[in-house]
N, C-alpha and C positions, 0 to 999 in steps of 0.2 A: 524499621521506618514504617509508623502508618500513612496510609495510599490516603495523599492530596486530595483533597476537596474539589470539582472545578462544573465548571456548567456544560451539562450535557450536548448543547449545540451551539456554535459560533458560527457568527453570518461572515462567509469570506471577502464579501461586497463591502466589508465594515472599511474605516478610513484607515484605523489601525493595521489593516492586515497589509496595505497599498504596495508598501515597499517589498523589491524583490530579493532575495538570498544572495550574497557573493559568490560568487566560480570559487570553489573550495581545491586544496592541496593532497589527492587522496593517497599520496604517497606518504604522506607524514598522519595521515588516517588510520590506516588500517594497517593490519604489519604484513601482512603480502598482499599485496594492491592487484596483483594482476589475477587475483583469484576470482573466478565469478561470482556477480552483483546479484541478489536477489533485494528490488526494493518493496517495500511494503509501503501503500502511501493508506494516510489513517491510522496509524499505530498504535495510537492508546498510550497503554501502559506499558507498552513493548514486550509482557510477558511474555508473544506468542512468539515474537524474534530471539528474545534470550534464551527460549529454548528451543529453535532452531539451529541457534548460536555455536548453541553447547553440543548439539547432536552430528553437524555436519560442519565439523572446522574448516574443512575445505574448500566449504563456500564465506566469502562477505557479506554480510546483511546492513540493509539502508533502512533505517523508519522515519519515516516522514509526520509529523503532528504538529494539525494549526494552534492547541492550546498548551500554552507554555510553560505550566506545572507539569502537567503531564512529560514532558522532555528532559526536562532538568528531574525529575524522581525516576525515570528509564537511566539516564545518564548514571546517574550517583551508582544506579544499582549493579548498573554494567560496570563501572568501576571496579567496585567490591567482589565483583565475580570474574575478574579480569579477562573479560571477552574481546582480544587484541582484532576479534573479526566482525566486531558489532558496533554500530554508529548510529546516532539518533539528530533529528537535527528541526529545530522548531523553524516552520516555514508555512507560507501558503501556497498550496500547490498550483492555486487557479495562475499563480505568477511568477511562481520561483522554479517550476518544473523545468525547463527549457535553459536555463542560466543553468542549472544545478547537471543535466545529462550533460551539457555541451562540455563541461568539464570533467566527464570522466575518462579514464580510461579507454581509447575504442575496443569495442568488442566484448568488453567485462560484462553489460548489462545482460543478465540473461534469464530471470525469472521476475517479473512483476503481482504483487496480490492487493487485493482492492477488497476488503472484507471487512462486511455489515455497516454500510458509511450509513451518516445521515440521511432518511430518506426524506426532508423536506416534504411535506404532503400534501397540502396547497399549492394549488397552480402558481400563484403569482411568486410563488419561493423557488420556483424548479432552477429556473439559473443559476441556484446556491446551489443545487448539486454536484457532486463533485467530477461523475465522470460525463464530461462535456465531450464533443465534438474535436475540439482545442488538445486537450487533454490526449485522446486517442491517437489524434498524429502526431503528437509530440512522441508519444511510445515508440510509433510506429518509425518515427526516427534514428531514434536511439536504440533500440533493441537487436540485438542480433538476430539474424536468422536461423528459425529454429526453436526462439525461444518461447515462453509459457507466459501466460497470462491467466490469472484466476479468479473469477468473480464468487462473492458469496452474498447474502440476505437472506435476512428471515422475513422480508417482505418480497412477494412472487412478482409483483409490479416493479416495483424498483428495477431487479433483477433482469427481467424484461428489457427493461430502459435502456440499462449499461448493456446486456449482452445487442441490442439490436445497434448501439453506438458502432460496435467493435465490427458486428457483421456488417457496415455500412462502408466501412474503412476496406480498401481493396488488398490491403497487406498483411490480414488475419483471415484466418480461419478456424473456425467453428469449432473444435474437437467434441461439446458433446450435445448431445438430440433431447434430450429432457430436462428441465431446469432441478425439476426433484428429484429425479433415480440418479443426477449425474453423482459419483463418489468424489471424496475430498481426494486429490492426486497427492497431499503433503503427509507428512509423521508426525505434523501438528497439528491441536485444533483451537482454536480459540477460545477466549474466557469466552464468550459471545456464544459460537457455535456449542459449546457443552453444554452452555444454560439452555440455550434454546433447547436444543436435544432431548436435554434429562426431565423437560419441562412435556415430552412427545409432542414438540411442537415440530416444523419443518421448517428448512434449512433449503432456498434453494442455488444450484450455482452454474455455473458457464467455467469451461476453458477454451483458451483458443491459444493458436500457437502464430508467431509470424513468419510471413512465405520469405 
């Protein structure tokens, strides 16, 4: 299958995105439901979750993606590779987030990643960015305690943005002191991250864990 054509940036403010995701059935989802949730919101192509997928069947994995080519060619492909622990699901997070945790399992949520979003870079775009205020307590909700959160960019400001979101929220904390020396905590990298990389370009990120 050649990888869908689709436009690099979609406004979530748009009229089309308005409507929110139904509370979904994740026992007829995944094939051991009570396994823990690592969601990815942003997903892409979900290459970096299929092979998460593949490496740690013990975990379930969630991707979240506003553009809907992108979901349906993640979908088809995790078919074919039959990953009974991987699910992709075309939504907008600025409003479907909250419907979508309220329905899982309690407890399951337990690894969240938020890696290289749009960085909108005009002021008057900034409330298209994706990790809001909104957004952070809704995590902070749902998440177990204990659990990981991980930010990435290859823009230092962005990075900034979301990591001072999360320090702002009294239910996280910090885990690392420099945006660039912090190390990736996963066994996967992103199409994203590699390219940046192999390009010697920098990479910076945030983890923080909830109390």
């Amino acid at each position: 299958m050649s990888p869908v054509r689709v436009r690099q940036h979609v406004n979530p403010l748009a009229i089309k995105y308005i409507k929110p995701i139904a509370p979904l059935d994740w026992e007829k989802i995944y094939a051991q439901p009570h396994q823990p949730l690592h969601l990815d919101i942003g997903c892409a192509r979900g290459q970096f979750l299929m092979s998460m997928a593949s490496l740690t069947p013990e975990w379930n994995f969630l991707g979240l993606e506003i553009r809907e080519p992108l979901v349906e060619e993640a979908i088809a492909i995790t078919n074919k590779l039959n990953l009974t622990n991987l699910h992709f699901l075309f939504c907008n997070v600025n409003n479907s987030l909250a419907p979508l945790l309220k329905s899982l399992l309690p407890g399951t949520l337990q690894r969240v990643t938020i890696q290289f979003p749009d960085p909108w870079f005009k002021n008057r775009h900034a409330k298209r960015r994706l990790v809001q205020p909104q957004l952070v307590a809704e995590l902070a909700t749902y998440l177990s305690p204990g659990s990981m959160v991980f930010l990435q960019s290859d823009i230092e400001p962005l990075l900034v943005e979301m990591s001072d979101r999360f320090v702002q929220h009294p239910d996280f904390i910090c885990q690392s002191q420099d945006p660039l020396l912090t190390p990736n905590p996963l066994p996967v990298q992103t199409e994203r991250e590699q390219t940046t990389l192999a390009r010697g370009e920098a990479v910076y990120r945030a983890v923080f864990t909830r109390r």
